[in-house]
N, C-alpha and C positions, 0 to 999 in steps of 0.2 A: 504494500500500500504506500499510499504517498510518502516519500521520507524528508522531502523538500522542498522550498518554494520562494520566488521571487516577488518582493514586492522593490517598482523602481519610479512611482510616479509618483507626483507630489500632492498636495490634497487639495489643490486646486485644481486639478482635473477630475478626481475624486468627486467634487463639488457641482461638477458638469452634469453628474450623473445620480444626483444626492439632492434633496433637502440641504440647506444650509446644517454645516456639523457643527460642535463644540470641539477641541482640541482641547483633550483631557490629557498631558503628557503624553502626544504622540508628535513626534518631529514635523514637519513640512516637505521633508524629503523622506522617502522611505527606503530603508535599503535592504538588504538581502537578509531572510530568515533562516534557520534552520531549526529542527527539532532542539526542543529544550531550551531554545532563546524568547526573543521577545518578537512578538508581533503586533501586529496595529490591525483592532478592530473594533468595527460600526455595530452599535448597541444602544437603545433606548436609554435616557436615563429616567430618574423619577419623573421627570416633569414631561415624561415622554416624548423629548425631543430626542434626536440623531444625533451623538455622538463617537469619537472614538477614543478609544483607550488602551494603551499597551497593556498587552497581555502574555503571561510564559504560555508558551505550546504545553500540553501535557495536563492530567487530573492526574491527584498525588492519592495514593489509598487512605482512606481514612483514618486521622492520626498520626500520618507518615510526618514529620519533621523537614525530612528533606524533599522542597517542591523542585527540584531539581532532576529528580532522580523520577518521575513519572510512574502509574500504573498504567493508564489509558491514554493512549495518543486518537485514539480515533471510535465514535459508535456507528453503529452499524443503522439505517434510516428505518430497516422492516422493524429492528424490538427497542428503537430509542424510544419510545416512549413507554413501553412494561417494565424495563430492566428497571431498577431498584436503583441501579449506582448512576444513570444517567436520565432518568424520568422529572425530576427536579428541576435539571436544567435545563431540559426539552421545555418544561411548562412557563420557567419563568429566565431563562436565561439563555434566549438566543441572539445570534451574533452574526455579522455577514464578516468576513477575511477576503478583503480585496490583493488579486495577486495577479502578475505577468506572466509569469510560467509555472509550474507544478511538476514533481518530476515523480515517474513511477517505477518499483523497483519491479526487473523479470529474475526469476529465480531459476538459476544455468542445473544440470544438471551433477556438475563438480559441486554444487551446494555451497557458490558464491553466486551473487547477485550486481545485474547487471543495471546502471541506472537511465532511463531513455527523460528527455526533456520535453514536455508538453506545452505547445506555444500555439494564438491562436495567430493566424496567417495576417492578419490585418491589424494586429499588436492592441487592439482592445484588452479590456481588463476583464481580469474572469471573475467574478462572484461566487463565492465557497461561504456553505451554511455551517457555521459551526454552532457550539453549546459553552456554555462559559459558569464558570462557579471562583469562590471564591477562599482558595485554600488561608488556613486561620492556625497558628501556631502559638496560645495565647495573647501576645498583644500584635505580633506579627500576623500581617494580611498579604494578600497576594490574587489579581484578577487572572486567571487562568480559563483555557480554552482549548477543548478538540473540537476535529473536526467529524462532521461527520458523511458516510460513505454511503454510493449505492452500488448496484451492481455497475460492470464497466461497462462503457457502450462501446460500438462496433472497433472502432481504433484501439481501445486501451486492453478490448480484452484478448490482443494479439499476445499480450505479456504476462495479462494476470485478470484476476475474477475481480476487481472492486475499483472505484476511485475515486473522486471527491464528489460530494453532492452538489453541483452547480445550480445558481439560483437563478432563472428569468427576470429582468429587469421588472417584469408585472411582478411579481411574487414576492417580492424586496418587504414590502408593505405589510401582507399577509407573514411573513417569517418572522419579523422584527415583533410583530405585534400591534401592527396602527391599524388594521384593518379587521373587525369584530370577526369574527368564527372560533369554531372550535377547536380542540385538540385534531380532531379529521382533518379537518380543511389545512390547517397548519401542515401537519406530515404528508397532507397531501401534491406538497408543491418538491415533495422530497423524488424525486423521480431521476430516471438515468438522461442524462443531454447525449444527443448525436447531435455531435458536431458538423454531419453534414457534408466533412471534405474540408472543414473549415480550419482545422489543426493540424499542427507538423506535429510530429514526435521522433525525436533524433537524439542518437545517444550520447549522453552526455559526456560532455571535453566538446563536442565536432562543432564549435560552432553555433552551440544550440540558444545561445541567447538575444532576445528579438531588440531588435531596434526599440527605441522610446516611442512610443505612439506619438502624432501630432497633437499638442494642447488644445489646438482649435477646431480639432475634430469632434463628431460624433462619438462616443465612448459605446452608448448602445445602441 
């Protein structure tokens, strides 16, 4: 499953494509993530506006000390809302993770893994639905966030069965929370993208990192 991803725009194209945000301690320029670091993600706050907020990658098991050190990097879209350890945050704590590329791991049969780079041909921003909680280690806090996954669509499942749950720029609304339904309707925008022809995936080292979109383009 996904073990990586790019974020390289600044939140002013963000913004092209967004409600006015809050900048909750997230830079103006965004730069490259990796598991276990910090990423920048669009989240309701109380006053239910759109804002974003650094967050580490990963849910730490409960009571774990070290949010570093992760139990869950990712739920799965068909039992995110039964499971027990991620139903919480499905209800009350979802997240969109705005990113440029996304990388998926195929697994060789020497039982190392190879990593391919997913980029969308016309360098738009790709929309990933995550869940978000907030690990607590007495007075110490921490916004924390996986992602979560659906089965892969026709491209991705040359390498592997899952990848990131990507959100329609109509479904932004309904994910976040601004648009009334229920638990259904919500998971219901959890579905596989075909991309249509519209994505490269190339392995990673070759190249695989796309141009900066133009700011004065369309994003969606």
């Amino acid at each position: 499953m996904c073990g990586k991803f790019t974020q390289h725009s600044s939140w002013r194209e963000v913004h092209a494509f967004s409600q006015p945000l809050t900048l909750t301690g997230a830079p103006d320029e965004l730069e490259v993530s990796t598991p276990m670091r910090l990423a920048n993600i669009i989240r309701l706050n109380e006053a239910g506006e759109r804002e974003v907020v650094s967050m580490r990658w990963g849910f730490a098991a409960k009571g774990h000390k070290n949010p570093s050190r992760p139990k869950h990097m990712h739920a799965r879209s068909e039992t995110i809302d039964r499971l027990p350890t991620f139903a919480n945050a499905f209800m009350h704590g979802r997240g969109i993770l705005v990113v440029h590329t996304f990388n998926e791991g195929e697994e060789l049969p020497n039982g190392k893994t190879k990593q391919w780079v997913i980029a969308p041909k016309d360098c738009k921003p790709i929309a990933i639905a995550v869940i978000c909680e907030k690990w607590t280690n007495g007075d110490e806090t921490l916004d924390t966030f996986i992602q979560v996954t659906t089965p892969a669509n026709t491209l991705i499942s040359k390498i592997t069965d899952r990848m990131p749950a990507i959100l329609q720029a109509e479904d932004w609304a309904t994910w976040l929370g601004e648009r009334e339904g229920g638990a259904a309707d919500v998971k219901a925008v959890l579905r596989t993208f075909e991309d249509g022809g519209g994505w490269t995936m190339t392995e990673a080292g070759r190249n695989a990192r796309p141009p900066k979109a133009d700011p004065q383009a369309d994003l969606f």
